[in-house]
N, CA, C and O atoms as a GROMACS GRO file, in nm:
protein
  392
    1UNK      N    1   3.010  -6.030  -1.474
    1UNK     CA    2   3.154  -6.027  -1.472
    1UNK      C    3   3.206  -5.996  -1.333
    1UNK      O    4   3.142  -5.930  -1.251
    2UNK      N    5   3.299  -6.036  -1.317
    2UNK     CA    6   3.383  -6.049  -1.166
    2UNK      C    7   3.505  -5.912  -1.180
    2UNK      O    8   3.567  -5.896  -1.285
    3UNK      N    9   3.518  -5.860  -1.109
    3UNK     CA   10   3.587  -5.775  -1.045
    3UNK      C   11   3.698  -5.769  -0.950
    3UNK      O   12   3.672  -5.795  -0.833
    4UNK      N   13   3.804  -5.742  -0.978
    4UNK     CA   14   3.939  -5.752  -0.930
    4UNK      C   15   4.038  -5.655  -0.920
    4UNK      O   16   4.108  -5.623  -1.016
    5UNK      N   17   4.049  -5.600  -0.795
    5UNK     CA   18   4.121  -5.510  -0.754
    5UNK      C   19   4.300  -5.557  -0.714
    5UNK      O   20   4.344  -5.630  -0.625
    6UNK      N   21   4.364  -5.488  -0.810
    6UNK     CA   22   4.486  -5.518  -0.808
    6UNK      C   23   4.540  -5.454  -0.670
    6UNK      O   24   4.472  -5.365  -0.618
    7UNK      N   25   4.657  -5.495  -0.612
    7UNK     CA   26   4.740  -5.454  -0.492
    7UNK      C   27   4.784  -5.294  -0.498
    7UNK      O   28   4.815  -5.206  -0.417
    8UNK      N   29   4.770  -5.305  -0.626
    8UNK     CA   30   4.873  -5.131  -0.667
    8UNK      C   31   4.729  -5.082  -0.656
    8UNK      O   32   4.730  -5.004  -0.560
    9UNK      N   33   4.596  -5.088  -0.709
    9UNK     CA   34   4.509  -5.023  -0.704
    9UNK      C   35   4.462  -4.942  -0.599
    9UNK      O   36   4.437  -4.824  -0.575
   10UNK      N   37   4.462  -5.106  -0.522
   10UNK     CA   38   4.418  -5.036  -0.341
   10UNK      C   39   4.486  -4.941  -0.238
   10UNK      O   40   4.441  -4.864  -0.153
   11UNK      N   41   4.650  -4.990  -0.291
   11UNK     CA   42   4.748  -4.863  -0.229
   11UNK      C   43   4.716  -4.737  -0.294
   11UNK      O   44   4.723  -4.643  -0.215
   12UNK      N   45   4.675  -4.694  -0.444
   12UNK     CA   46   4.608  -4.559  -0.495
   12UNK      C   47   4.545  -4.520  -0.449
   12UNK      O   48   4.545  -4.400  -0.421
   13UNK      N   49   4.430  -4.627  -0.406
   13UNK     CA   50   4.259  -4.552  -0.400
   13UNK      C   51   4.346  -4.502  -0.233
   13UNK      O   52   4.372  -4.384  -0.209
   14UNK      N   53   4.380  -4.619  -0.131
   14UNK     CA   54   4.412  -4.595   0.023
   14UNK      C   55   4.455  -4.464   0.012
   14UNK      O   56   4.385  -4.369   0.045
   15UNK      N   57   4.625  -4.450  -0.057
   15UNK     CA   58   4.661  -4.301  -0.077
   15UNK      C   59   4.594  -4.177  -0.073
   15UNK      O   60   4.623  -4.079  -0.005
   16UNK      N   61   4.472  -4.196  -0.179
   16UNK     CA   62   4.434  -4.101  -0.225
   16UNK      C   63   4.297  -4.056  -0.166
   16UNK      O   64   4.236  -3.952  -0.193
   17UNK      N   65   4.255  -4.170  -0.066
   17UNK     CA   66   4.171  -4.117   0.056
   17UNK      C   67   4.235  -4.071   0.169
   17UNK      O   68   4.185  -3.977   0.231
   18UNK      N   69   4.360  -4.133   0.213
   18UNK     CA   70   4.425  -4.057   0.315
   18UNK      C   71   4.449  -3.884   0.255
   18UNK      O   72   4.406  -3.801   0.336
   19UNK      N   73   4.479  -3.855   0.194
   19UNK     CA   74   4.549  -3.741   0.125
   19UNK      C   75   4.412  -3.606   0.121
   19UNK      O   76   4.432  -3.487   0.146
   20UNK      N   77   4.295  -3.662   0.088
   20UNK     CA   78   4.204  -3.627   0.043
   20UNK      C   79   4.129  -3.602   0.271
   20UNK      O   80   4.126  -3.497   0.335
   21UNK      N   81   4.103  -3.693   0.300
   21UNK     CA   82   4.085  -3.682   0.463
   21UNK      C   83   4.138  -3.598   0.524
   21UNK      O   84   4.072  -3.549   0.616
   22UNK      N   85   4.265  -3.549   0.504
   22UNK     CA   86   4.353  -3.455   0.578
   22UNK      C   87   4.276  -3.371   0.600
   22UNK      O   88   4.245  -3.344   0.716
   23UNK      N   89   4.218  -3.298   0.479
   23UNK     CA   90   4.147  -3.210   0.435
   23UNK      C   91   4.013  -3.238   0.513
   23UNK      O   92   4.000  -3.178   0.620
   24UNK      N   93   3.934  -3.303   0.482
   24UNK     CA   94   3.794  -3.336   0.445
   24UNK      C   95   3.765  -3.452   0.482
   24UNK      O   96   3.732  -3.502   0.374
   25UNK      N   97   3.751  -3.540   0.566
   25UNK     CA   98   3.678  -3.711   0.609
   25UNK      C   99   3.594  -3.704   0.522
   25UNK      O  100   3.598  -3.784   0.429
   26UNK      N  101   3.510  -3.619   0.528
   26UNK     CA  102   3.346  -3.677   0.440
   26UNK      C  103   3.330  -3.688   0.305
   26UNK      O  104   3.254  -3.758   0.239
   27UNK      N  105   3.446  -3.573   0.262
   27UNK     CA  106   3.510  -3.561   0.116
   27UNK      C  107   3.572  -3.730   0.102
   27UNK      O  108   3.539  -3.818   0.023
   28UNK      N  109   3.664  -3.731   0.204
   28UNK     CA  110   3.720  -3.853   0.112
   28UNK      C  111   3.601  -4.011   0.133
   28UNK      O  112   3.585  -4.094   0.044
   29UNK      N  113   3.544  -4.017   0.251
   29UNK     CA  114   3.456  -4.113   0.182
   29UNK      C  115   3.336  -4.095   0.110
   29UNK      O  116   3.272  -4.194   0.072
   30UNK      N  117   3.301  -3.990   0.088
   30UNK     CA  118   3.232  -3.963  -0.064
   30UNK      C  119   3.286  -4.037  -0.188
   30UNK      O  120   3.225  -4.125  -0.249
   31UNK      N  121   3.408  -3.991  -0.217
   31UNK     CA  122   3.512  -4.012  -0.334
   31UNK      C  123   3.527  -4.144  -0.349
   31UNK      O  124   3.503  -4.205  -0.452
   32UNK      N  125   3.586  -4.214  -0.194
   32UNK     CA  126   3.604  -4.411  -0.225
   32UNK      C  127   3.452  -4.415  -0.288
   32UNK      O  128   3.443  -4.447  -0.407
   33UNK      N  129   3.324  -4.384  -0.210
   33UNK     CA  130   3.228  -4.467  -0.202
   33UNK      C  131   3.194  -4.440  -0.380
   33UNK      O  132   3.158  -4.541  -0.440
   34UNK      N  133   3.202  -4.327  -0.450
   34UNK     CA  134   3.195  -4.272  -0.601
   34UNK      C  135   3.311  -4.398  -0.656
   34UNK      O  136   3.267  -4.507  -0.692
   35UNK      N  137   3.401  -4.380  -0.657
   35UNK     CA  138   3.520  -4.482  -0.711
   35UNK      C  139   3.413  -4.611  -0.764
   35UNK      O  140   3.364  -4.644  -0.872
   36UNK      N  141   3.406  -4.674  -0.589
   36UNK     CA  142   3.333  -4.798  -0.606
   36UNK      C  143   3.231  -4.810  -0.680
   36UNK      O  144   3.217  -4.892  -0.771
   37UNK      N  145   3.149  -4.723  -0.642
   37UNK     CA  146   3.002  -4.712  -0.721
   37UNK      C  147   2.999  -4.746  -0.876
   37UNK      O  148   2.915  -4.811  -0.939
   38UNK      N  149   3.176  -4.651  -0.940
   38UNK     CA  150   3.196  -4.663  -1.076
   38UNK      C  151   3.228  -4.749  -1.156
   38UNK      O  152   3.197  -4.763  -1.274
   39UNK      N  153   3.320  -4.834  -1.059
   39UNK     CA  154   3.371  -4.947  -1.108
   39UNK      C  155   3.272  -5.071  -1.085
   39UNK      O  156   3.295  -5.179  -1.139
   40UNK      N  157   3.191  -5.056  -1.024
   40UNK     CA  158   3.036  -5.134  -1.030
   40UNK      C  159   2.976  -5.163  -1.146
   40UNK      O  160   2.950  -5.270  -1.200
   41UNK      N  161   2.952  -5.016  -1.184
   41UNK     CA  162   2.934  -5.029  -1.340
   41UNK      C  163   2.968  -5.080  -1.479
   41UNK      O  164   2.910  -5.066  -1.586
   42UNK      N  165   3.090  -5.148  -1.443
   42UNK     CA  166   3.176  -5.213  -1.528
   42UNK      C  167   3.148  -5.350  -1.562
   42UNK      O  168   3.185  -5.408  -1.664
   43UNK      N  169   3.069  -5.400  -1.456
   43UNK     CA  170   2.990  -5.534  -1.486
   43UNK      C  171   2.900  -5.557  -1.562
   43UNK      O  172   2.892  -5.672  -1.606
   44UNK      N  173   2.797  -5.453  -1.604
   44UNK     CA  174   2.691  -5.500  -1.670
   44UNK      C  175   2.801  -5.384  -1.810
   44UNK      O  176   2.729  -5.385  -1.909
   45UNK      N  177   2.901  -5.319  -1.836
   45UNK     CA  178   2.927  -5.224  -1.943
   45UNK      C  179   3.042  -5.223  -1.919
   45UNK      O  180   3.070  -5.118  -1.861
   46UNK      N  181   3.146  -5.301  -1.938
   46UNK     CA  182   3.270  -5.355  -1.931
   46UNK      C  183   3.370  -5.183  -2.018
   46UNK      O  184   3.462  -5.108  -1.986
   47UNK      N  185   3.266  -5.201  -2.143
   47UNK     CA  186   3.355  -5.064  -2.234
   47UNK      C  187   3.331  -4.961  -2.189
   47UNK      O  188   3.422  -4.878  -2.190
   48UNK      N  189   3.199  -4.922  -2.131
   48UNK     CA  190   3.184  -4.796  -2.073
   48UNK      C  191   3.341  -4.670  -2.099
   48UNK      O  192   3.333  -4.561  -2.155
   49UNK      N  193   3.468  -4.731  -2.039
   49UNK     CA  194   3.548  -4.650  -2.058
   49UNK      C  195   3.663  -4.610  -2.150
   49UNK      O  196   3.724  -4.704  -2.199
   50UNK      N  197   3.694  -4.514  -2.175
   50UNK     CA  198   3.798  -4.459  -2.304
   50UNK      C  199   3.922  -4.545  -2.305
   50UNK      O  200   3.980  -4.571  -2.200
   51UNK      N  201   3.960  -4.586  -2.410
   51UNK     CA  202   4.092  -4.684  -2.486
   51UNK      C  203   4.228  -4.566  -2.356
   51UNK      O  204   4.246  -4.445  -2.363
   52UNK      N  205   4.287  -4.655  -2.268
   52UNK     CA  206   4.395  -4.540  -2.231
   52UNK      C  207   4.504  -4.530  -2.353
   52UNK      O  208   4.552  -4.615  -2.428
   53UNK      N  209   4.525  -4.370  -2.335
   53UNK     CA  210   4.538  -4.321  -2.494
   53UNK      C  211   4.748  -4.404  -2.459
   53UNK      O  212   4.822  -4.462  -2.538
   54UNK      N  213   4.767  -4.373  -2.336
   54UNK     CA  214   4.944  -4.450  -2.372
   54UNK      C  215   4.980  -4.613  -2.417
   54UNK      O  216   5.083  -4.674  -2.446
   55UNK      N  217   4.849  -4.642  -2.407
   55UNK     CA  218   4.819  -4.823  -2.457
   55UNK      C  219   4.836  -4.818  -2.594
   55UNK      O  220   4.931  -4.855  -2.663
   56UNK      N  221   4.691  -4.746  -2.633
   56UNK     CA  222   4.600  -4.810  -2.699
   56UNK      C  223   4.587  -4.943  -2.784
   56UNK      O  224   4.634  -4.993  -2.887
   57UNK      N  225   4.498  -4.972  -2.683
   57UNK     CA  226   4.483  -5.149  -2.671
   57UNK      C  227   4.376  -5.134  -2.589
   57UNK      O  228   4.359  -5.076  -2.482
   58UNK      N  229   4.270  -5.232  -2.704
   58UNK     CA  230   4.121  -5.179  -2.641
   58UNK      C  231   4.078  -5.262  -2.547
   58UNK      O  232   3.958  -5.284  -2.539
   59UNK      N  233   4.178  -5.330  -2.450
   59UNK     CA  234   4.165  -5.425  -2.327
   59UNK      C  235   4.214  -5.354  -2.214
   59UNK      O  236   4.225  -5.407  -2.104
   60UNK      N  237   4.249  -5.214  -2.243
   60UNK     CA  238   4.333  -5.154  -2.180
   60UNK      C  239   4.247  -5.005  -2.149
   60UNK      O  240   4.304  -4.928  -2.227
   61UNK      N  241   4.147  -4.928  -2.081
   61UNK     CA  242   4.029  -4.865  -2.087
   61UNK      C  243   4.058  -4.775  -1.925
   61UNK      O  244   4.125  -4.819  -1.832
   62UNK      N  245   4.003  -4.671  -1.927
   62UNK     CA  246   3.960  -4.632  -1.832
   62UNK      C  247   3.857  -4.501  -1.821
   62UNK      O  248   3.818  -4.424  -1.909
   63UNK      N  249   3.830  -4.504  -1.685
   63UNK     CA  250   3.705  -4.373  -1.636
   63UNK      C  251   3.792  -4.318  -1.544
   63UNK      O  252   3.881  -4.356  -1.468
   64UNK      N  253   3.725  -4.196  -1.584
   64UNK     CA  254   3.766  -4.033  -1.604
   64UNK      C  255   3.659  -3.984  -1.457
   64UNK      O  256   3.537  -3.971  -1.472
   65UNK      N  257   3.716  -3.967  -1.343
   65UNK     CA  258   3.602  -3.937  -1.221
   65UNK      C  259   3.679  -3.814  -1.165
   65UNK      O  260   3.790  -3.848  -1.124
   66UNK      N  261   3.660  -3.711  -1.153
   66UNK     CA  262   3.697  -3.573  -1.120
   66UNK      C  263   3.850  -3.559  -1.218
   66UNK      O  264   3.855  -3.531  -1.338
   67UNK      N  265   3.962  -3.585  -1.132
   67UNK     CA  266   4.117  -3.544  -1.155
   67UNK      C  267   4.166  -3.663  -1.171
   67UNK      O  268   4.269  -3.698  -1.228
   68UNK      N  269   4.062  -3.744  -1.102
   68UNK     CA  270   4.164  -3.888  -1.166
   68UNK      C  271   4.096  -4.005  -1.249
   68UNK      O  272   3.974  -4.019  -1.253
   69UNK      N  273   4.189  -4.091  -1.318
   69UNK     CA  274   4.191  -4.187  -1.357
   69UNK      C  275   4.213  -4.326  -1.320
   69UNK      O  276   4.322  -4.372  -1.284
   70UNK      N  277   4.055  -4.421  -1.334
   70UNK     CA  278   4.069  -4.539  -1.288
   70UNK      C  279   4.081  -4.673  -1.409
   70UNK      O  280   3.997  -4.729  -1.480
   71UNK      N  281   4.205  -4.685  -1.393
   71UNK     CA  282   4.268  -4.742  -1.541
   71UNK      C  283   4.205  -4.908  -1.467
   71UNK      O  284   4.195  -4.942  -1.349
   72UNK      N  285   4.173  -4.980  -1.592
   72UNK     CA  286   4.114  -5.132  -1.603
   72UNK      C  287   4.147  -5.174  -1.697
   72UNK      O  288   4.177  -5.099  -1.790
   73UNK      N  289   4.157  -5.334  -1.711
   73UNK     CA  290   4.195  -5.466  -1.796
   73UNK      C  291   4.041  -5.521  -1.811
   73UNK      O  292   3.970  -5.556  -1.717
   74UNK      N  293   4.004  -5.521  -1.952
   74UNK     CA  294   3.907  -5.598  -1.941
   74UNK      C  295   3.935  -5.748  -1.988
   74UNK      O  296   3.980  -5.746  -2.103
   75UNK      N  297   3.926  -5.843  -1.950
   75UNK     CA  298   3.944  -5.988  -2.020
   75UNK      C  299   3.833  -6.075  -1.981
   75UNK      O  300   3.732  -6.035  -1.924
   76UNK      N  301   3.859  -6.208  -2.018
   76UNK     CA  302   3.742  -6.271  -2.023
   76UNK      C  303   3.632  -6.294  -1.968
   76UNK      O  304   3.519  -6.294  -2.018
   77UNK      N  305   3.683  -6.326  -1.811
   77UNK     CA  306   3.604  -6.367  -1.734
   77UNK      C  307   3.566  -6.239  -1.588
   77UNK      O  308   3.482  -6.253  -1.499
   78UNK      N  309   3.667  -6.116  -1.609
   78UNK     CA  310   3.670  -6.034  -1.516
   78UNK      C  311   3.734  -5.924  -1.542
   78UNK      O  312   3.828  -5.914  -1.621
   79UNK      N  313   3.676  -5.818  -1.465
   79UNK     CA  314   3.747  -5.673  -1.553
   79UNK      C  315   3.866  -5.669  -1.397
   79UNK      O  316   3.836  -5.716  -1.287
   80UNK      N  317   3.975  -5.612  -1.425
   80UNK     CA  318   4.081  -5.609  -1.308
   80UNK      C  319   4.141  -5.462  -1.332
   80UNK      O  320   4.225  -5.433  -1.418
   81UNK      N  321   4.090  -5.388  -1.253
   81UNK     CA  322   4.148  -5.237  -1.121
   81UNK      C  323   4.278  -5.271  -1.138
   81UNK      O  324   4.324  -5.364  -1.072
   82UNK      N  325   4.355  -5.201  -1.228
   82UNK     CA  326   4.472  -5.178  -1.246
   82UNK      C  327   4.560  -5.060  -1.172
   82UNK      O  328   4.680  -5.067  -1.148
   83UNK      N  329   4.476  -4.954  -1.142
   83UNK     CA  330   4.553  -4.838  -1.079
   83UNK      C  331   4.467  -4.752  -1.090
   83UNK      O  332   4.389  -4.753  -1.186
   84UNK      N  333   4.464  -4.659  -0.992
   84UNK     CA  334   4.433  -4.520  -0.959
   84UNK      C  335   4.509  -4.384  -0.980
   84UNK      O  336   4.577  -4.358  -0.880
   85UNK      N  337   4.519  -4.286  -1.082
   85UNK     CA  338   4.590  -4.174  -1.130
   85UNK      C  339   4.540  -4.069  -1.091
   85UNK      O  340   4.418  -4.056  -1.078
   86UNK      N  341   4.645  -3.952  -1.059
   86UNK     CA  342   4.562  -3.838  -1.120
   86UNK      C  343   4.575  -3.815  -1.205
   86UNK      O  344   4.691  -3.813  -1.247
   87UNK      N  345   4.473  -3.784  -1.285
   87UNK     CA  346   4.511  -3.691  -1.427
   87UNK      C  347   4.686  -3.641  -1.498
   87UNK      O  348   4.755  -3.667  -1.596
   88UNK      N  349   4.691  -3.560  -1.377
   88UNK     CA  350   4.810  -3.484  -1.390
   88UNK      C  351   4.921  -3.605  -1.418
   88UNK      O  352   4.961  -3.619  -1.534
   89UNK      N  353   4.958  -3.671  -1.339
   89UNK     CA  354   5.072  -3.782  -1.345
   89UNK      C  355   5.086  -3.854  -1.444
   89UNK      O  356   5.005  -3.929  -1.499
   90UNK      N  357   5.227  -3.824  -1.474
   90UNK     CA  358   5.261  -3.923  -1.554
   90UNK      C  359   5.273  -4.066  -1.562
   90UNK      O  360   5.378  -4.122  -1.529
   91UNK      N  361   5.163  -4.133  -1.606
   91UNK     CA  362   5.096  -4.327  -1.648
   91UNK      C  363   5.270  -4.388  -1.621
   91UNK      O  364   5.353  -4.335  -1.695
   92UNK      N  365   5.309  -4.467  -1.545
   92UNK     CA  366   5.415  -4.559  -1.579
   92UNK      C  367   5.371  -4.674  -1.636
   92UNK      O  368   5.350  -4.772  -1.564
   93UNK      N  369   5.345  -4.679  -1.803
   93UNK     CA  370   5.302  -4.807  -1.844
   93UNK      C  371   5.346  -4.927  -1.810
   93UNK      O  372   5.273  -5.026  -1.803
   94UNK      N  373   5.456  -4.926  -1.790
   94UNK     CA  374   5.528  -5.074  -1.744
   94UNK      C  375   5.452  -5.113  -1.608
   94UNK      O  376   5.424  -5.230  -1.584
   95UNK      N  377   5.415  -4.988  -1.502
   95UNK     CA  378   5.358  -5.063  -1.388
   95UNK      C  379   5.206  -5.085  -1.411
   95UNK      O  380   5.136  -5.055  -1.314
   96UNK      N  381   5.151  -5.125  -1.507
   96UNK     CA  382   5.020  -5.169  -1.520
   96UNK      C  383   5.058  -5.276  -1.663
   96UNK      O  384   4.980  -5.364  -1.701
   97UNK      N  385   5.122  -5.263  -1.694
   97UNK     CA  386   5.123  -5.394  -1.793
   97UNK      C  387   5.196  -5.533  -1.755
   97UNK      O  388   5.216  -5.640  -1.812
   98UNK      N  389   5.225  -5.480  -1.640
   98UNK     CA  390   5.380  -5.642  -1.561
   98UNK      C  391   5.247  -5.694  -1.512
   98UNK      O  392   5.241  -5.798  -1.447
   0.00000   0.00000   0.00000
């Protein structure tokens, strides 16, 4: 399966390595390089991750990696990186379902 990182995704993950660097460089490319690593996994185990509970709609899934959430679309031919959360924040469903 093919893999597809949405525009909103990459501004999350970017965000959330800049944010994370301030602090820590090595911290934050630890974290991208973990991200990636996870969503790797999604190719050979597409379900691997939990129904997101403000969907639920089991095309609608994500993994749970420290504080945040890496919400995914699984469909036919490719799973597609919908967004990067933290935990804490409140999901704007509308900006992952447009």
């Amino acid at each position: 399966m093919k893999i597809i990182w949405s525009p909103l995704a990459i501004d999350r993950a970017s965000e959330i390595v800049d944010y994370i660097s301030q602090d820590k460089p090595s911290a934050a490319e630890k974290w991208i390089d973990t991200v990636f690593s996870k969503v790797e996994q999604l190719k050979s185990s597409p379900e691997i991750g939990r129904i997101v509970p403000e969907i639920k709609n089991e095309q609608f899934r994500e993994i749970i990696y420290g504080n945040y959430r890496i919400i995914y679309r699984i469909e036919k031919k490719q799973i597609s990186i919908l967004t990067i959360r933290h935990g804490m924040q409140i999901l704007p469903v509308k900006e992952i379902l447009e």
